[in-house]
ROROFI-906943 format. One line per 8 residues: number of its first residue (from 1); their letters; for each residue x, y, z of N, C-alpha, C, O, CB. Coordinates in steps of 0.1 Angstrom, whole numbers. Glycine has a CB too. Layout:
NUM	A	X:Y:Z:X:Y:Z:X:Y:Z:X:Y:Z:X:Y:Z; ...;
This chain:
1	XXXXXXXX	1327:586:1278:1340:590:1273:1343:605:1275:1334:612:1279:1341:586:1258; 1354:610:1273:1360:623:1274:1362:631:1266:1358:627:1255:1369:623:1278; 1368:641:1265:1374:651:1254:1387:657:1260:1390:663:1271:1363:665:1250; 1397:650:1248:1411:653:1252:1414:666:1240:1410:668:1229:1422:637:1249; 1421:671:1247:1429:683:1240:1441:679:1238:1447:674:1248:1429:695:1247; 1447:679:1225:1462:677:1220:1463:689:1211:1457:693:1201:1465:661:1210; 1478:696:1221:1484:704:1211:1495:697:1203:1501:687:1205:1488:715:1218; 1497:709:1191:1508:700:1181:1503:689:1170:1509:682:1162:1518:690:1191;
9	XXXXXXXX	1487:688:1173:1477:675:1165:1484:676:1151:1486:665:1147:1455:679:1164; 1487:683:1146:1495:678:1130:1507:672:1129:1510:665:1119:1498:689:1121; 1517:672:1139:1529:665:1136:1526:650:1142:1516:646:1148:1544:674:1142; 1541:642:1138:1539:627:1138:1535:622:1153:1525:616:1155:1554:620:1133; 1541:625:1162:1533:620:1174:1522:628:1180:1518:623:1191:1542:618:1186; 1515:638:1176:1504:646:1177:1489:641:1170:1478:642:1176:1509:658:1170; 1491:633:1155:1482:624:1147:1480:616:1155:1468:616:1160:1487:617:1135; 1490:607:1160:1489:595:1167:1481:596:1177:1472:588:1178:1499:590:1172;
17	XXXXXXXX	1482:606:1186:1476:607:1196:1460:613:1194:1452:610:1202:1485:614:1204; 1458:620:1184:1448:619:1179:1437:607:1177:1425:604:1181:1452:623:1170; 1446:602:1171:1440:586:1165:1437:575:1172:1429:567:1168:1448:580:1157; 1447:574:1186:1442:564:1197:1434:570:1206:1426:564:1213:1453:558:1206; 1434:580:1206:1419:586:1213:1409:585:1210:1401:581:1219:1417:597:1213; 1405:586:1197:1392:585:1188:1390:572:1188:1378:569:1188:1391:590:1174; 1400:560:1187:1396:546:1184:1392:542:1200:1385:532:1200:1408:536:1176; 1396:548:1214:1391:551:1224:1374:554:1221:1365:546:1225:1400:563:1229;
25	XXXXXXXX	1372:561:1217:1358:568:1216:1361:579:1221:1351:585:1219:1346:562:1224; 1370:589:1226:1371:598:1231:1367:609:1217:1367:606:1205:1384:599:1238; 1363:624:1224:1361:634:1211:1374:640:1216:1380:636:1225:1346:645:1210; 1378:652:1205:1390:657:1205:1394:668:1198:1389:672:1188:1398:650:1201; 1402:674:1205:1401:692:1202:1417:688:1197:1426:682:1202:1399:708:1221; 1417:693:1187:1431:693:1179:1437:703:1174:1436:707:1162:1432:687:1168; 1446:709:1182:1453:719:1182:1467:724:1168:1478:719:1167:1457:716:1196; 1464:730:1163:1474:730:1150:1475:750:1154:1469:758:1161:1464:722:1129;
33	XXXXXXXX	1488:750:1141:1489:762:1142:1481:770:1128:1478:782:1126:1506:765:1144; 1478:758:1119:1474:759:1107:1462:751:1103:1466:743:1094:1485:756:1100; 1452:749:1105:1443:740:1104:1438:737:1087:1432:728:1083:1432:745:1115; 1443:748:1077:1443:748:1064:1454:735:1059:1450:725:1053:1447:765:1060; 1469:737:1061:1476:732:1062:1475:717:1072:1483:707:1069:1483:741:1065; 1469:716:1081:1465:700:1084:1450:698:1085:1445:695:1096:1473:695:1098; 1442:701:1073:1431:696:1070:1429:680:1076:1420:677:1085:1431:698:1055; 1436:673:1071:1436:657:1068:1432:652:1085:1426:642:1088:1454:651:1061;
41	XXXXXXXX	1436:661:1092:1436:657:1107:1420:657:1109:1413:649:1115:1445:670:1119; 1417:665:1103:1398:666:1112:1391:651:1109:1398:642:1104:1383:682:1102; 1376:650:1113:1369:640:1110:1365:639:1121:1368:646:1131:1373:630:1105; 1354:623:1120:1344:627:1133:1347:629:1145:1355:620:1149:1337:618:1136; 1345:636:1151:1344:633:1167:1359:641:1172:1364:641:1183:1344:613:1171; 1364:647:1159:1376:658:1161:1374:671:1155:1372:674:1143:1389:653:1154; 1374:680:1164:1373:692:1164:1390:702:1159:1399:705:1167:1366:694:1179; 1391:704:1149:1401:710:1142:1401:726:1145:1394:733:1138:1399:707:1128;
49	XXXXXXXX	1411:731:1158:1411:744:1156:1425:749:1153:1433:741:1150:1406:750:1167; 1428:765:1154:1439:772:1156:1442:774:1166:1434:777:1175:1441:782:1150; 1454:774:1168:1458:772:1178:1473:779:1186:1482:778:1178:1457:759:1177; 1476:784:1196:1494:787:1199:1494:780:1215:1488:782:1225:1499:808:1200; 1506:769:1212:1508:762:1225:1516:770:1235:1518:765:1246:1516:750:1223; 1520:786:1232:1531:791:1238:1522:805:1242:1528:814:1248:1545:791:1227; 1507:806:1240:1501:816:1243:1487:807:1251:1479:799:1246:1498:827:1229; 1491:814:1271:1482:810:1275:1468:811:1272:1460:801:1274:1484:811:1283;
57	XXXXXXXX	1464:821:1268:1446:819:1263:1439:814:1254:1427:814:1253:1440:830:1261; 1452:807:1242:1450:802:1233:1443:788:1241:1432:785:1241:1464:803:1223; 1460:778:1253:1454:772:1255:1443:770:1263:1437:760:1264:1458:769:1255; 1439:781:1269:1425:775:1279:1414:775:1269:1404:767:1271:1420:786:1293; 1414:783:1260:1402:783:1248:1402:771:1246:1391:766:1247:1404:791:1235; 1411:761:1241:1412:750:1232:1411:739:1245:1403:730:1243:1429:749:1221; 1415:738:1254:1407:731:1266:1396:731:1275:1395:725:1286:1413:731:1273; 1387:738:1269:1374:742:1278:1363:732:1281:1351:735:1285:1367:752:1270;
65	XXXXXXXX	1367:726:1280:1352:715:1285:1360:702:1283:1354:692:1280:1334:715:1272; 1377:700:1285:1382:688:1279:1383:686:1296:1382:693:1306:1397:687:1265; 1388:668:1292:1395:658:1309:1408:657:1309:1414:651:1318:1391:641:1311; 1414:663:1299:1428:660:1297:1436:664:1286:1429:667:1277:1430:648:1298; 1445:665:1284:1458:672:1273:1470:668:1274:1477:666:1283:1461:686:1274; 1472:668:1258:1484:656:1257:1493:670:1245:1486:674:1236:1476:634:1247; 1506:674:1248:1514:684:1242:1523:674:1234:1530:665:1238:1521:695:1252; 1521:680:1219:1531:674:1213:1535:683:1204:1539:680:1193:1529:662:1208;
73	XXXXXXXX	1535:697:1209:1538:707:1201:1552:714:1196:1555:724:1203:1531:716:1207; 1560:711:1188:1576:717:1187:1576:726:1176:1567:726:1167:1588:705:1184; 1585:732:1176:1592:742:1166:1606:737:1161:1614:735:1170:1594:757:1175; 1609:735:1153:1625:732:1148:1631:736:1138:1625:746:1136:1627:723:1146; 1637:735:1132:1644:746:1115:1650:763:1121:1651:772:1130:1622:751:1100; 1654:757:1107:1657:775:1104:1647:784:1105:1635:779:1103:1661:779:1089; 1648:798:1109:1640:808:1112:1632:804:1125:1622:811:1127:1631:809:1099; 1634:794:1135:1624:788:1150:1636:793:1158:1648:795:1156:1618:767:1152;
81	XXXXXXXX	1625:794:1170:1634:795:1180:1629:789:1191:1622:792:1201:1637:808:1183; 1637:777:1188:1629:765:1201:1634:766:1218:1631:759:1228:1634:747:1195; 1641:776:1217:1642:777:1232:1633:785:1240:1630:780:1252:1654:783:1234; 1627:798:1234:1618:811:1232:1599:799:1232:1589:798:1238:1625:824:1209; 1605:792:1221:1590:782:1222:1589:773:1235:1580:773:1244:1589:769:1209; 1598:766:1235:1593:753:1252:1590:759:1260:1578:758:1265:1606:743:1262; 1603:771:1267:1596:778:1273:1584:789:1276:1579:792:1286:1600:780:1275; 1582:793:1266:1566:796:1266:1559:789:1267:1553:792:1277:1561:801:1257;
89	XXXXXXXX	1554:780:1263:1548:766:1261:1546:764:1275:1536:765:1281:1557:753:1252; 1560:760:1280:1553:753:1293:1551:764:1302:1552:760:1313:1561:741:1301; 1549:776:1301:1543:789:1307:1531:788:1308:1525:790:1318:1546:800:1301; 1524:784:1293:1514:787:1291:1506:776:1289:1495:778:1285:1514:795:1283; 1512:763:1291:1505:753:1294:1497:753:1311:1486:748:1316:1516:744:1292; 1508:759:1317:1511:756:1330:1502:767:1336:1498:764:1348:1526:757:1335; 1496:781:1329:1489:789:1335:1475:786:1328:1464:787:1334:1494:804:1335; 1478:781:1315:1461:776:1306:1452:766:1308:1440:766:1306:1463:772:1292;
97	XXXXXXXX	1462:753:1312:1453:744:1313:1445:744:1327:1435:737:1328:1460:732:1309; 1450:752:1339:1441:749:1352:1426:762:1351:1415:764:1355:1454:751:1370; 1438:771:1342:1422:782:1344:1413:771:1330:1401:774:1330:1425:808:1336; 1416:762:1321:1398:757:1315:1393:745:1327:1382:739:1327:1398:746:1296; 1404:742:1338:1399:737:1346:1404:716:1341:1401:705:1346:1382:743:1344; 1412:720:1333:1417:709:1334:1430:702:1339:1439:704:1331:1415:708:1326; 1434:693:1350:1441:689:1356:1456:679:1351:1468:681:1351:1432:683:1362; 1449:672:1348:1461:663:1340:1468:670:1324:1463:677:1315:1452:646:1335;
105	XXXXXXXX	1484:666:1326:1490:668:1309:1499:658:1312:1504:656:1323:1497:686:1303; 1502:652:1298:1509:640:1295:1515:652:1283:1507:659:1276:1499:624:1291; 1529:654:1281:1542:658:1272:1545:650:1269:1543:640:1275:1552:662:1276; 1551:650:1255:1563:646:1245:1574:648:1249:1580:659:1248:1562:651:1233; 1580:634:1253:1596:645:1261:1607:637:1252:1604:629:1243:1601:643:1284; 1616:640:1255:1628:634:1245:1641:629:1256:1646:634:1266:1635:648:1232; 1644:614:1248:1652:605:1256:1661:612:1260:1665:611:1271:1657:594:1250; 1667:624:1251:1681:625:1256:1681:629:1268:1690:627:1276:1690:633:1249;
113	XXXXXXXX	1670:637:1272:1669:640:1289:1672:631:1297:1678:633:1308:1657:643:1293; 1668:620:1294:1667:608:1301:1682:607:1308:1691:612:1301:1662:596:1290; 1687:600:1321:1697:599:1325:1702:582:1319:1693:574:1316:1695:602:1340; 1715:579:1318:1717:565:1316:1720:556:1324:1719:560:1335:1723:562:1309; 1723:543:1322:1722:538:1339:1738:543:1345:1742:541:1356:1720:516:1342; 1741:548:1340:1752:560:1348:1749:571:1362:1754:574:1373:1755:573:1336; 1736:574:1352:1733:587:1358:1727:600:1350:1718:608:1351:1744:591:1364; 1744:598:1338:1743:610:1331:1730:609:1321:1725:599:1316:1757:612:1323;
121	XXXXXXXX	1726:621:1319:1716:626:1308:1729:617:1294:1741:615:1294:1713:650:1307; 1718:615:1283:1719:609:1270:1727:624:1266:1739:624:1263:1702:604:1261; 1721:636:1267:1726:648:1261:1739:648:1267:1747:651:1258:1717:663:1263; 1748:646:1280:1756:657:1283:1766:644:1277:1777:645:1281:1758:666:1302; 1763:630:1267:1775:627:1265:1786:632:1255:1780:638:1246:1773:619:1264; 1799:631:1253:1805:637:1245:1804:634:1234:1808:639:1224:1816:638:1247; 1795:622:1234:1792:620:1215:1779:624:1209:1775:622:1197:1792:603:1211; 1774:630:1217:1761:635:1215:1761:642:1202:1769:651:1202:1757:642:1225;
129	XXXXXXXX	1756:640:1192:1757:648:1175:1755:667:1181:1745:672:1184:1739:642:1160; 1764:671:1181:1766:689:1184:1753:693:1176:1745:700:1183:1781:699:1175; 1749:689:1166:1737:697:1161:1725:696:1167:1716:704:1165:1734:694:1149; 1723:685:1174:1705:687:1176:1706:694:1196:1698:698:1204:1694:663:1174; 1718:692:1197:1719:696:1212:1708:711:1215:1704:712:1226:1736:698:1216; 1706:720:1205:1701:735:1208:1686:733:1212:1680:738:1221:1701:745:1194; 1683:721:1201:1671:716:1201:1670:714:1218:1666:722:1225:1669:702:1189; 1674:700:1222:1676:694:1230:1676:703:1246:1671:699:1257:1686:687:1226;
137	XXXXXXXX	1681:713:1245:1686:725:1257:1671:732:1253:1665:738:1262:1705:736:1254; 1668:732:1241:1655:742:1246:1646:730:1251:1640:734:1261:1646:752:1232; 1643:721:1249:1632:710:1258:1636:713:1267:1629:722:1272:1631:693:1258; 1650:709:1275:1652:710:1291:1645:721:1295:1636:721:1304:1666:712:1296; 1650:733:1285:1647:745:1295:1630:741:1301:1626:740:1312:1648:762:1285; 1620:740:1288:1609:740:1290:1603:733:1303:1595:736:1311:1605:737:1280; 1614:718:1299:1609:708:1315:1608:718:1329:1599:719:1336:1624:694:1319; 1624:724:1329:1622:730:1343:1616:738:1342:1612:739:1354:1630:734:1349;
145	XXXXXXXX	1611:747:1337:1599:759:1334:1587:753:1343:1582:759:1351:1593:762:1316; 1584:737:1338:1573:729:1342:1575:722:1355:1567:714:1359:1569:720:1333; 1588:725:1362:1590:718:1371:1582:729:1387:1577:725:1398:1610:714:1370; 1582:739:1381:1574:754:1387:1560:755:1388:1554:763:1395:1577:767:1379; 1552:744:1376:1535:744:1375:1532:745:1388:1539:741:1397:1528:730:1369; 1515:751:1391:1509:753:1402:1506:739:1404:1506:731:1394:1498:764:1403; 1502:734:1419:1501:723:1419:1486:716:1414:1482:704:1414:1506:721:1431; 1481:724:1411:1468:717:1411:1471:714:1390:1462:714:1382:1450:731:1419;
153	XXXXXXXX	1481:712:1387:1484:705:1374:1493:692:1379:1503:690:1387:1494:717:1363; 1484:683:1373:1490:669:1373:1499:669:1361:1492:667:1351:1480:657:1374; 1512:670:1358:1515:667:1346:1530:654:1346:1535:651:1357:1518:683:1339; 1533:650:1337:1541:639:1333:1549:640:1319:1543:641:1308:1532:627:1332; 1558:640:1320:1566:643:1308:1572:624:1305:1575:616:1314:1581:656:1314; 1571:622:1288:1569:613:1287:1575:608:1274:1569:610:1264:1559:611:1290; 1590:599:1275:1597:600:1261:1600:588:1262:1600:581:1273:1609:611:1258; 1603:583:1248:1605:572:1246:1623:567:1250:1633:574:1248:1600:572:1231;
161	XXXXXXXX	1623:554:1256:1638:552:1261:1647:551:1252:1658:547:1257:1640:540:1269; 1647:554:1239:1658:557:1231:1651:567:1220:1649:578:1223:1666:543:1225; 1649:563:1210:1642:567:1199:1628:560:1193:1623:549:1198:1651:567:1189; 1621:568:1180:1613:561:1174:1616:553:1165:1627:553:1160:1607:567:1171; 1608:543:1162:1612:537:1147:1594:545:1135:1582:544:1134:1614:511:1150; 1601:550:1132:1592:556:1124:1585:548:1113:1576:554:1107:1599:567:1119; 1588:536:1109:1579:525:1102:1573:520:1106:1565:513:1099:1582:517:1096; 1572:517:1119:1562:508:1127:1549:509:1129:1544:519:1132:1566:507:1137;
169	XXXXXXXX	1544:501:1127:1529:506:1131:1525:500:1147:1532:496:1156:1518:500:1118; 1514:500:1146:1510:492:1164:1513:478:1167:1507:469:1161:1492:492:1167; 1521:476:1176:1526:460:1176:1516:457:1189:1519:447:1194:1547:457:1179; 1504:464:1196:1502:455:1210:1508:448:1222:1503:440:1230:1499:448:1209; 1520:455:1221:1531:447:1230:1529:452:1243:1530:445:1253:1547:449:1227; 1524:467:1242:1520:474:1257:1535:484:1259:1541:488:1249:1518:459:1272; 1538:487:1268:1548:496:1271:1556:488:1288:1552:479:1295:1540:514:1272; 1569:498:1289:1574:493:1299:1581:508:1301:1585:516:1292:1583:478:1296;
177	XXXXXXXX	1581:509:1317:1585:521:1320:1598:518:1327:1598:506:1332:1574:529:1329; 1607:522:1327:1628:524:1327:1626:537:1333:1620:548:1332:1640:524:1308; 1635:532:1339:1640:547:1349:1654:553:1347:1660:562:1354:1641:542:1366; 1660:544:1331:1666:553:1323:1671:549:1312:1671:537:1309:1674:559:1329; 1676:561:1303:1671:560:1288:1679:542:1282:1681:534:1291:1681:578:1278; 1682:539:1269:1691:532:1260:1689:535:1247:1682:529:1240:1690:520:1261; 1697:544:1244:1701:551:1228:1693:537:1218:1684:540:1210:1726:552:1225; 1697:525:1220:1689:513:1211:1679:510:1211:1673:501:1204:1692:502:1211;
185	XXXXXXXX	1673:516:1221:1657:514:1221:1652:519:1210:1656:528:1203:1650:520:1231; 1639:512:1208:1626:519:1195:1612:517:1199:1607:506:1202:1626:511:1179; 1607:530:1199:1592:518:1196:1589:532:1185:1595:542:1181:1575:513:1214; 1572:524:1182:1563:532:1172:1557:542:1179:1554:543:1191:1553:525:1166; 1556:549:1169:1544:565:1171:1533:556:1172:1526:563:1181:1542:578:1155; 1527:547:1170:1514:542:1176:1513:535:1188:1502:536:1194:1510:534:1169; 1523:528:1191:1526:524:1207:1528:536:1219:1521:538:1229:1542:517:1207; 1539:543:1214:1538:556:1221:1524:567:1221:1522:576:1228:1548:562:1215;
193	XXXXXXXX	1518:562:1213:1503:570:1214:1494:560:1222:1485:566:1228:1494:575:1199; 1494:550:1223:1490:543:1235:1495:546:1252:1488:551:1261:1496:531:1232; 1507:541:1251:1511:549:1262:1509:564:1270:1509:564:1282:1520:547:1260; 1509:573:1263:1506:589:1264:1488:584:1264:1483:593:1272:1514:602:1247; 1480:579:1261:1469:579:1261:1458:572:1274:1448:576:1279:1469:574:1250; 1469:559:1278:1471:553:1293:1471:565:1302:1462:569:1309:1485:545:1295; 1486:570:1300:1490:576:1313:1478:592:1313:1475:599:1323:1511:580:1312; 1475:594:1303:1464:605:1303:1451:608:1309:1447:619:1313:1461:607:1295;
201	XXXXX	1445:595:1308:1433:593:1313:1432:577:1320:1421:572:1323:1423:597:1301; 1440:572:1321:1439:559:1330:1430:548:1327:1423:542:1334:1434:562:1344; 1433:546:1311:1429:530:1308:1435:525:1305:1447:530:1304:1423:526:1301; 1434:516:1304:1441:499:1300:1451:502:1289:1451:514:1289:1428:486:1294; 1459:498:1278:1464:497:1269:1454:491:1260:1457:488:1248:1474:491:1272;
Protein backbone atom coordinates (compact mmCIF):
# COMPACT_ATOMS: atom_id res chain seq x y z
CA UNK A 1 0.00 0.00 0.00
CA UNK A 2 0.92 3.76 -0.15
CA UNK A 3 1.05 6.98 1.73
CA UNK A 4 -1.36 9.66 0.62
CA UNK A 5 -1.02 13.12 1.65
CA UNK A 6 -4.39 15.16 2.13
CA UNK A 7 -4.33 18.70 2.66
CA UNK A 8 -7.43 20.34 4.42
CA UNK A 9 -7.61 16.60 6.49
CA UNK A 10 -10.08 18.38 9.06
CA UNK A 11 -12.87 19.72 7.03
CA UNK A 12 -15.90 17.57 5.64
CA UNK A 13 -14.49 16.25 2.39
CA UNK A 14 -10.81 16.19 3.82
CA UNK A 15 -12.09 13.42 6.87
CA UNK A 16 -13.51 11.53 4.18
CA UNK A 17 -10.81 11.23 2.30
CA UNK A 18 -8.90 10.44 5.13
CA UNK A 19 -11.08 7.62 5.98
CA UNK A 20 -11.33 5.78 2.53
CA UNK A 21 -7.77 5.75 2.41
CA UNK A 22 -7.13 4.00 5.61
CA UNK A 23 -10.07 1.51 5.03
CA UNK A 24 -7.80 1.16 1.74
CA UNK A 25 -4.91 0.23 4.00
CA UNK A 26 -3.14 3.16 2.87
CA UNK A 27 -1.01 5.26 5.72
CA UNK A 28 -1.64 9.08 5.72
CA UNK A 29 -0.15 12.37 6.27
CA UNK A 30 -3.01 14.71 7.32
CA UNK A 31 -2.57 18.00 6.74
CA UNK A 32 -4.54 20.58 9.18
CA UNK A 33 -3.75 24.07 9.94
CA UNK A 34 -4.46 23.16 13.62
CA UNK A 35 -3.81 19.73 14.59
CA UNK A 36 -4.89 20.73 18.42
CA UNK A 37 -8.20 21.79 16.99
CA UNK A 38 -8.65 18.52 14.81
CA UNK A 39 -7.30 16.07 17.24
CA UNK A 40 -10.18 13.56 16.43
CA UNK A 41 -8.60 13.18 12.83
CA UNK A 42 -5.37 11.17 14.00
CA UNK A 43 -5.29 7.35 14.69
CA UNK A 44 -3.65 4.46 13.27
CA UNK A 45 -1.86 4.58 10.36
CA UNK A 46 -2.51 8.62 10.25
CA UNK A 47 0.03 10.86 10.84
CA UNK A 48 -1.44 14.29 12.11
CA UNK A 49 0.65 17.34 11.20
CA UNK A 50 0.63 21.29 10.77
CA UNK A 51 0.38 22.22 8.03
CA UNK A 52 -0.10 25.52 5.13
CA UNK A 53 -1.55 24.47 1.70
CA UNK A 54 -0.63 27.92 0.36
CA UNK A 55 3.16 27.70 1.53
CA UNK A 56 5.25 25.63 -0.80
CA UNK A 57 7.72 24.06 1.78
CA UNK A 58 5.07 23.43 4.02
CA UNK A 59 3.84 21.22 1.25
CA UNK A 60 6.79 19.27 0.21
CA UNK A 61 7.50 18.59 3.97
CA UNK A 62 4.05 17.02 4.41
CA UNK A 63 4.59 14.98 1.09
CA UNK A 64 7.89 13.39 1.52
CA UNK A 65 7.87 9.83 1.11
CA UNK A 66 3.93 9.92 0.00
CA UNK A 67 2.38 8.38 -3.83
CA UNK A 68 -0.05 10.85 -4.00
CA UNK A 69 -2.23 14.01 -2.64
CA UNK A 70 -5.56 14.67 -2.50
CA UNK A 71 -6.31 18.92 -1.61
CA UNK A 72 -9.23 19.70 0.11
CA UNK A 73 -7.99 22.66 1.67
CA UNK A 74 -10.40 26.08 1.74
CA UNK A 75 -10.62 29.23 3.56
CA UNK A 76 -14.10 30.93 3.79
CA UNK A 77 -15.83 33.51 6.35
CA UNK A 78 -15.25 36.68 7.49
CA UNK A 79 -11.71 37.83 8.10
CA UNK A 80 -10.35 34.94 4.84
CA UNK A 81 -9.31 35.83 1.85
CA UNK A 82 -10.07 33.08 -0.44
CA UNK A 83 -8.89 34.55 -3.49
CA UNK A 84 -5.11 35.40 -1.91
CA UNK A 85 -5.62 31.39 -0.62
CA UNK A 86 -6.52 29.22 -4.04
CA UNK A 87 -4.12 31.04 -5.49
CA UNK A 88 -1.38 30.43 -3.44
CA UNK A 89 -2.38 27.00 -2.86
CA UNK A 90 -2.17 26.08 -6.27
CA UNK A 91 1.29 27.90 -6.44
CA UNK A 92 2.43 25.97 -3.88
CA UNK A 93 0.91 22.90 -4.62
CA UNK A 94 2.26 23.10 -8.01
CA UNK A 95 5.97 23.96 -6.94
CA UNK A 96 5.70 21.46 -3.55
CA UNK A 97 4.42 18.50 -4.52
CA UNK A 98 7.08 17.64 -7.54
CA UNK A 99 10.16 18.82 -5.37
CA UNK A 100 8.85 15.68 -2.48
CA UNK A 101 8.75 13.96 -5.66
CA UNK A 102 5.37 13.30 -5.88
CA UNK A 103 3.38 13.16 -9.18
CA UNK A 104 -0.23 12.79 -9.02
CA UNK A 105 -2.97 15.47 -7.18
CA UNK A 106 -6.61 14.86 -7.17
CA UNK A 107 -8.51 18.57 -5.97
CA UNK A 108 -11.76 19.38 -4.55
CA UNK A 109 -13.29 21.42 -7.20
CA UNK A 110 -16.75 22.94 -7.23
CA UNK A 111 -19.68 22.33 -9.67
CA UNK A 112 -20.25 25.75 -10.32
CA UNK A 113 -17.18 25.69 -12.54
CA UNK A 114 -18.54 23.10 -14.21
CA UNK A 115 -20.11 24.15 -17.73
CA UNK A 116 -23.97 23.10 -18.36
CA UNK A 117 -25.07 21.24 -21.22
CA UNK A 118 -25.20 24.83 -22.67
CA UNK A 119 -21.78 25.40 -22.28
CA UNK A 120 -22.10 28.03 -19.72
CA UNK A 121 -20.28 27.62 -16.29
CA UNK A 122 -23.11 26.99 -13.35
CA UNK A 123 -21.40 30.44 -11.91
CA UNK A 124 -21.85 32.89 -14.91
CA UNK A 125 -25.72 32.12 -14.51
CA UNK A 126 -27.83 35.15 -13.68
CA UNK A 127 -29.37 33.25 -10.88
CA UNK A 128 -26.47 32.29 -9.35
CA UNK A 129 -26.93 33.44 -5.36
CA UNK A 130 -24.47 36.89 -5.54
CA UNK A 131 -23.07 35.74 -2.27
CA UNK A 132 -21.09 32.72 -2.71
CA UNK A 133 -19.87 33.93 -6.22
CA UNK A 134 -16.36 35.61 -4.38
CA UNK A 135 -15.95 32.28 -3.01
CA UNK A 136 -16.46 30.71 -6.34
CA UNK A 137 -14.04 33.34 -8.53
CA UNK A 138 -11.39 32.60 -6.03
CA UNK A 139 -11.51 28.58 -6.89
CA UNK A 140 -11.41 29.64 -10.61
CA UNK A 141 -8.65 31.77 -10.09
CA UNK A 142 -6.74 28.98 -8.37
CA UNK A 143 -7.84 26.36 -11.26
CA UNK A 144 -6.04 28.56 -13.76
CA UNK A 145 -3.07 29.20 -11.57
CA UNK A 146 -2.99 25.15 -11.97
CA UNK A 147 -3.68 25.21 -15.48
CA UNK A 148 0.42 26.62 -15.54
CA UNK A 149 1.72 23.38 -13.25
CA UNK A 150 5.09 22.04 -14.53
CA UNK A 151 4.36 19.09 -16.39
CA UNK A 152 5.75 16.50 -14.59
CA UNK A 153 2.44 17.13 -12.02
CA UNK A 154 -0.33 14.93 -12.96
CA UNK A 155 -3.17 16.70 -11.46
CA UNK A 156 -7.19 16.48 -11.80
CA UNK A 157 -9.59 18.77 -10.48
CA UNK A 158 -12.60 16.97 -9.27
CA UNK A 159 -16.24 18.22 -8.21
CA UNK A 160 -19.23 16.87 -7.69
CA UNK A 161 -22.01 17.41 -10.76
CA UNK A 162 -24.21 19.52 -8.69
CA UNK A 163 -23.82 19.45 -4.92
CA UNK A 164 -23.41 17.39 -1.76
CA UNK A 165 -26.01 15.84 0.20
CA UNK A 166 -24.44 16.12 3.41
CA UNK A 167 -26.54 13.20 5.30
CA UNK A 168 -25.56 10.54 3.29
CA UNK A 169 -23.38 8.12 4.05
CA UNK A 170 -21.65 5.45 1.55
CA UNK A 171 -24.32 4.12 -0.82
CA UNK A 172 -21.73 1.75 -3.17
CA UNK A 173 -23.25 2.87 -6.22
CA UNK A 174 -19.72 3.86 -7.63
CA UNK A 175 -19.51 7.19 -9.50
CA UNK A 176 -20.22 8.42 -13.05
CA UNK A 177 -18.13 10.98 -14.77
CA UNK A 178 -20.44 14.00 -16.95
CA UNK A 179 -18.86 16.30 -18.90
CA UNK A 180 -21.14 18.74 -17.38
CA UNK A 181 -22.50 20.04 -14.22
CA UNK A 182 -26.71 19.55 -13.00
CA UNK A 183 -27.47 22.01 -10.14
CA UNK A 184 -29.85 18.54 -8.91
CA UNK A 185 -27.36 16.39 -8.58
CA UNK A 186 -26.13 14.89 -5.06
CA UNK A 187 -23.92 12.53 -3.82
CA UNK A 188 -22.16 11.92 -0.38
CA UNK A 189 -18.91 13.01 1.14
CA UNK A 190 -18.27 9.24 1.32
CA UNK A 191 -18.89 8.47 -2.33
CA UNK A 192 -16.99 11.39 -3.28
CA UNK A 193 -14.08 10.17 -1.13
CA UNK A 194 -14.25 7.10 -3.12
CA UNK A 195 -14.05 8.63 -6.15
CA UNK A 196 -11.01 11.21 -5.34
CA UNK A 197 -9.42 8.07 -3.95
CA UNK A 198 -9.92 5.93 -7.41
CA UNK A 199 -8.83 8.69 -9.45
CA UNK A 200 -5.66 9.18 -7.02
CA UNK A 201 -4.08 6.12 -7.01
CA UNK A 202 -5.98 3.80 -9.54
CA UNK A 203 -8.14 1.32 -7.72
CA UNK A 204 -11.24 -0.07 -8.14
CA UNK A 205 -14.10 1.57 -6.21
Amino acid sequence: MGRIVVYGAGGRAGRRAVAEARRRGHEVVAVVRDPVKHAGVAGEGIRLVAGDAADADAVAAAAAGCTAAIAAAAVYGEGTDPDAFFRGSAKALAAGLPRAGVARLVLVGLASLLPDATGRRLLDDPAFPAEFRPFCEAHAAGLEVLRSAPPELDWLYVSPAGDFDHDAGRTDRGYRVRSHGDPGERISYPDFAVARMHLAVGEAP
